[in-house]
C-alpha positions in Angstrom: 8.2 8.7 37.8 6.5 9.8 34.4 6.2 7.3 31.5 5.7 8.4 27.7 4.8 6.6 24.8 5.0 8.3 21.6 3.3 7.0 18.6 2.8 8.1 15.0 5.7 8.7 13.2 6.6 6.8 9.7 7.4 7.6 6.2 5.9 10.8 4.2 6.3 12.5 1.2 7.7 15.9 1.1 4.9 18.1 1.7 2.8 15.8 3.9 1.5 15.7 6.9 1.8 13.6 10.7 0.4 13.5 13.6 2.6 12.8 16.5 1.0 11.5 19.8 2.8 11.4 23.2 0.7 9.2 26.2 1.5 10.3 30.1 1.1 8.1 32.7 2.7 8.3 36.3 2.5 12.0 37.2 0.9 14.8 37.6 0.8 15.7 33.9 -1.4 19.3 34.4 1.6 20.5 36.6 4.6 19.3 33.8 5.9 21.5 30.5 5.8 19.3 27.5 7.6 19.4 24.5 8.7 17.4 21.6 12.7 17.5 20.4 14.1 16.0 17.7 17.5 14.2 16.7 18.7 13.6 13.4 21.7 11.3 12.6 25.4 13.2 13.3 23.1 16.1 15.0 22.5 16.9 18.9 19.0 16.7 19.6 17.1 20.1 19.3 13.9 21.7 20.8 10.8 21.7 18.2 8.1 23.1 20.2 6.8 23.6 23.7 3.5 24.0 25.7 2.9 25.6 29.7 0.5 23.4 31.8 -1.9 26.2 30.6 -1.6 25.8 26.7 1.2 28.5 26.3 2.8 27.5 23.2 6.9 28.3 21.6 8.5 26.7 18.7 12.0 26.5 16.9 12.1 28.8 14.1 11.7 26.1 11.7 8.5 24.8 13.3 6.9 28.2 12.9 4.1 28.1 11.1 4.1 24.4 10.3 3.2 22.9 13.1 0.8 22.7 16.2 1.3 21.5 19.5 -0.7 21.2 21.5 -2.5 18.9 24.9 -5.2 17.2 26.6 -4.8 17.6 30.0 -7.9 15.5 31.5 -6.4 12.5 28.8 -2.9 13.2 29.5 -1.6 13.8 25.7 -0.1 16.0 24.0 -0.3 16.2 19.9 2.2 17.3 17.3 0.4 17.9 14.3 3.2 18.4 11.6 2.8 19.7 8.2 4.2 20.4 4.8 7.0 18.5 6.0 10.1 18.8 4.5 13.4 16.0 4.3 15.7 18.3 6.8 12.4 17.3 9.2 13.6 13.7 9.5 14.6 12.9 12.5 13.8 10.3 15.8 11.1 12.7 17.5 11.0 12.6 21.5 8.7 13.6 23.8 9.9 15.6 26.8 8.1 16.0 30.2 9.9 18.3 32.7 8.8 20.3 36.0 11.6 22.0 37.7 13.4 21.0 39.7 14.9 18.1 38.1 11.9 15.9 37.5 12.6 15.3 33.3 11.6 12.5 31.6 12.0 11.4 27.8 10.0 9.2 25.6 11.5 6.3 23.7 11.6 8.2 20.7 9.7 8.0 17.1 11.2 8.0 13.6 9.6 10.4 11.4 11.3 10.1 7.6 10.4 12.7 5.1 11.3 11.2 1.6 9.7 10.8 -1.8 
């Protein structure tokens, strides 16, 4: 059984900047893909970026260029760095640990609101 805890969401202005942290404890974490998804109000929650055990890296289109994601594997974290963040990025941000087959685990989730 994995745990996550994700920390460091909150409010921002358009065009700032966050940093989203996800913790791992309870697995192997080096051997699990990681990602962070996102869920906005009246909307099914969506991929936003990936990384390989290896640092392998994809992201939704509208990540591109925006953000980095990326992991620690001897401090079992992985780190969103978000920016120039725009109000369609609000949204309860989830971290995502899966290894096939079947072993997935979610976070509790973080708000991230993007308002001036």
């Amino acid at each position: 059984q994995v745990q996550l805890v994700e920390s460091g969401g909150g409010l921002v202005q358009p065009g700032g900047s966050l940093r989203l942290s996800c913790a791992a404890s309870g697995g192997d974490f080096s051997m699990y893909l990681m990602g962070w998804f996102r869920q906005a109000p009246g909307n099914q929650r969506e991929l936003v970026a990936i990384i390989g055990s290896g640092g392998s890296t994809n992201y939704a289109g509208s990540a591109k260029g925006r953000f980095t994601l990326s992991r620690d594997n001897a401090k079992n974290t992985v780190t969103l760095q978000m920016n120039s963040l725009k109000p369609e990025d609000t949204a309860v941000y989830y971290c995502n640990a899966y290894k096939p087959p079947g072993r997935n685990y979610w976070g509790q989730g973080t708000q991230v609101t993007v308002s001036s």
